[in-house]
Backbone as CSV, one residue per row, in Angstrom:
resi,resn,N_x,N_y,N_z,CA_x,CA_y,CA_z,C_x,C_y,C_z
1,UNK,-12.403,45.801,116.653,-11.787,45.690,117.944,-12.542,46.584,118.925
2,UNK,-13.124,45.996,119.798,-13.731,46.792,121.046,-12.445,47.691,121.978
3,UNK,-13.225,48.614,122.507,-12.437,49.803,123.530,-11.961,48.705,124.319
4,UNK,-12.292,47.662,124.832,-11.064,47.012,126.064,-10.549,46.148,125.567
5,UNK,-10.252,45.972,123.787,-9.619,45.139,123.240,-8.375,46.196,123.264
6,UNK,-8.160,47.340,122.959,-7.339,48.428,122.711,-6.775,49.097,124.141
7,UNK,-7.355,49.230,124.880,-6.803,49.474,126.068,-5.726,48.975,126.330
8,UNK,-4.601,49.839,127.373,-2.917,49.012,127.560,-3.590,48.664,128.845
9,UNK,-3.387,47.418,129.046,-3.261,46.891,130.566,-1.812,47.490,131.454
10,UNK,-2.521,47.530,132.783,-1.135,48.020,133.250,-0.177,46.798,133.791
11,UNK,0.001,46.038,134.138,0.593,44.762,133.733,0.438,43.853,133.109
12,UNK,0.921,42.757,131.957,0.936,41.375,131.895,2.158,40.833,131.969
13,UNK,1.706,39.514,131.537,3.255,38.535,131.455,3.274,38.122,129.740
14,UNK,4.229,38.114,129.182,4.468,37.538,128.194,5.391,37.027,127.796
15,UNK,5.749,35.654,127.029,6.391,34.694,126.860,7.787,34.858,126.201
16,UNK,8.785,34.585,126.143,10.223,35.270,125.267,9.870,35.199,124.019
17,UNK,9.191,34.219,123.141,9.052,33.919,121.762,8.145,35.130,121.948
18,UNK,7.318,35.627,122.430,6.146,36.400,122.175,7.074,38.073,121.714
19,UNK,7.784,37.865,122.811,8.504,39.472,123.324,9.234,39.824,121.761
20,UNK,10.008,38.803,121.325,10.723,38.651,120.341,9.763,39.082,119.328
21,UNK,8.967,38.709,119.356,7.845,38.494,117.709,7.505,40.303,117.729
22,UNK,6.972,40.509,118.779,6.309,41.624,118.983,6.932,42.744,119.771
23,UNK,8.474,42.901,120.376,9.297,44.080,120.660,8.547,45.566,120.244
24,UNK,8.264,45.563,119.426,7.997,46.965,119.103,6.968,47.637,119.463
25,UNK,5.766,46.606,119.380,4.130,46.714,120.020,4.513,46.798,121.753
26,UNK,5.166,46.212,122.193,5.615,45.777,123.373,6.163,47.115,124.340
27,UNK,6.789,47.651,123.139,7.261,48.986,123.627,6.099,50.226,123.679
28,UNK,5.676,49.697,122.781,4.586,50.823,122.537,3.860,51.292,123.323
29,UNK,2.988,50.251,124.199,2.347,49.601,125.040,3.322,50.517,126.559
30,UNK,4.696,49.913,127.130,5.527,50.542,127.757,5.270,51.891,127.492
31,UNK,5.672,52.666,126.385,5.460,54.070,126.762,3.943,54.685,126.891
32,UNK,2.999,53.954,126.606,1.742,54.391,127.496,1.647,54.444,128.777
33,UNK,2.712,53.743,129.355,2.273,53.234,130.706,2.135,51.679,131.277
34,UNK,2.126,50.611,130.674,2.241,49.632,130.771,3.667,48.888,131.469
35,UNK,3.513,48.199,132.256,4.702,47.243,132.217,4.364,45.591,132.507
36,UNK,5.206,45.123,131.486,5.610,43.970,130.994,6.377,43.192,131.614
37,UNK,6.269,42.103,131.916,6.974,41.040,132.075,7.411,40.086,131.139
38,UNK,8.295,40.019,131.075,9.102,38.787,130.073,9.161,37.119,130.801
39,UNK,8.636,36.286,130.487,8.923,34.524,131.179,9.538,33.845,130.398
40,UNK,10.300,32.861,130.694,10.816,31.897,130.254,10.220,30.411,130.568
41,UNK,8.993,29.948,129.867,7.947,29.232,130.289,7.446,30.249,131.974
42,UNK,7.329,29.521,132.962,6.202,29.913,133.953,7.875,30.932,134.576
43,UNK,8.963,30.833,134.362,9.982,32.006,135.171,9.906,33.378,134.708
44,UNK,9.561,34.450,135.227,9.851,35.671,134.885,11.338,36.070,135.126
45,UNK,11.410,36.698,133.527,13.621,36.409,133.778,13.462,38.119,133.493
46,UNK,12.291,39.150,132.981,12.502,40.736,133.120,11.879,41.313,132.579
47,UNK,11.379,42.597,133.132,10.615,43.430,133.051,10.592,44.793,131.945
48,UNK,9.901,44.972,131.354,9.747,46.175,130.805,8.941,47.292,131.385
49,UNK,9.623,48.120,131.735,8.713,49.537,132.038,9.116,50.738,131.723
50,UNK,8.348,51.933,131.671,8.863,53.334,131.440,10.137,53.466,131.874
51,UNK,10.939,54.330,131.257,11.767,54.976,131.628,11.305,56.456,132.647
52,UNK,12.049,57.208,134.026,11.797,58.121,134.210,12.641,58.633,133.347
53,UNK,11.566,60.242,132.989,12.337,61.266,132.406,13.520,61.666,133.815
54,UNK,14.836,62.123,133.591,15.688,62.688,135.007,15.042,64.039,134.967
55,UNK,15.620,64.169,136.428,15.248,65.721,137.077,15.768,66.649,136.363
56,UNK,15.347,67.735,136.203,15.792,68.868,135.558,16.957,69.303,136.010
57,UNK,17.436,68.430,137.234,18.925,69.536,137.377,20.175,68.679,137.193
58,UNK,18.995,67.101,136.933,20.108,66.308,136.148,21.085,66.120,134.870
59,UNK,19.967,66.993,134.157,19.947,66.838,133.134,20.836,67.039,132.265
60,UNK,22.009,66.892,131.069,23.035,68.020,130.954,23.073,68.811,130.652
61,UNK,23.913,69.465,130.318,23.763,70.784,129.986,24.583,70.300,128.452
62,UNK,23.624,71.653,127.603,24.309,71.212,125.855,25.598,71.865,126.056
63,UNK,25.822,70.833,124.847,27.522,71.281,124.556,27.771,73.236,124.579
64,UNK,29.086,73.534,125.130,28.784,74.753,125.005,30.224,75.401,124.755
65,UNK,30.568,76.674,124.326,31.990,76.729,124.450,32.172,77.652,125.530
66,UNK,33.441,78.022,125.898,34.078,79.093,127.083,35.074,79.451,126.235
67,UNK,35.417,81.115,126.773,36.271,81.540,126.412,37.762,81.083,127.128
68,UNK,38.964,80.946,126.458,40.086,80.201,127.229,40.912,80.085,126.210
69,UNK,42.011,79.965,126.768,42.984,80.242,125.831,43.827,79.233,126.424
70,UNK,44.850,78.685,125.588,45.824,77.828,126.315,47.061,78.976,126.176
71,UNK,48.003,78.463,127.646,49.251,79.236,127.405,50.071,78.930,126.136
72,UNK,50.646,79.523,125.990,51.885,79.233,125.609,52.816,77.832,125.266
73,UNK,53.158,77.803,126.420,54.094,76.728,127.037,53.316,75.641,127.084
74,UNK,51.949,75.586,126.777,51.037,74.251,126.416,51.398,73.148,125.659
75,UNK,51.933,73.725,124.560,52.703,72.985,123.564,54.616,72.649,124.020
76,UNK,54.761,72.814,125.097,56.202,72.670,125.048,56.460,71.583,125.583
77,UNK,58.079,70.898,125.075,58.208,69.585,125.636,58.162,69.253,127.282
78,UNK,58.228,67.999,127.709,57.894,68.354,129.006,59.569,67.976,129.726
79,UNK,59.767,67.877,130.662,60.941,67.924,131.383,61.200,66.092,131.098
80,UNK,62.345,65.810,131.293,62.561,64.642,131.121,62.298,63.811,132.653
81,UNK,62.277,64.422,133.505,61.932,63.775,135.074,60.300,63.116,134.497
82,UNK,59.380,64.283,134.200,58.200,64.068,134.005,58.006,63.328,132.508
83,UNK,58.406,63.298,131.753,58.552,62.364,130.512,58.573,61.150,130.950
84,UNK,59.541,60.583,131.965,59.968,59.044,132.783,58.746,58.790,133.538
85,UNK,58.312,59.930,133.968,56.936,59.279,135.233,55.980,59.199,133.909
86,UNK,55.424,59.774,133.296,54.746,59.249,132.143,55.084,57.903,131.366
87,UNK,56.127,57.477,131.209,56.618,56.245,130.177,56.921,55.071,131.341
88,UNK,57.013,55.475,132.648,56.944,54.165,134.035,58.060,54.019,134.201
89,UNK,59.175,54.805,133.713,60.798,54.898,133.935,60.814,55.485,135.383
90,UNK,61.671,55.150,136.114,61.985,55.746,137.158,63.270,56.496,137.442
């Protein structure tokens, strides 16, 4: 295989039976940099391309704990007014 047999093009089109056969190469290709088009005969019905990485201040934050305590009265029954607005009793 020659160097511009191996090279990712930065666009083509390729066929649904194709996409199907080859998903994985397809992707591969995508995270170099490539994007793909999917057709349905001569219709392009969607595209494959990179994902952006999000912004760093998007990003989440890992699971983490806080200190906190529940009261008390966390566990206690609740008033029967507020029991009815919970259950749609009026």
């Amino acid at each position: 295989m020659s160097a511009a047999e191996t090279s990712v093009p930065d666009s083509r089109t390729v066929k649904v039976q194709e996409a199907k056969t080859r998903l994985s190469e397809l992707l591969r290709e995508v995270e170099e940099g490539a994007e793909i088009t999917i057709s349905r005969g001569r219709t392009p019905v969607a595209r494959l391309v990179p994902v952006e990485p999000p912004a760093p201040e998007t990003r989440r934050r890992p699971l983490g704990y806080i200190r906190y305590k529940l009261p008390v009265t966390f566990f206690d029954e609740l008033p029967p007014e507020e029991m009815d607005a919970w259950e749609g009793e009026e």
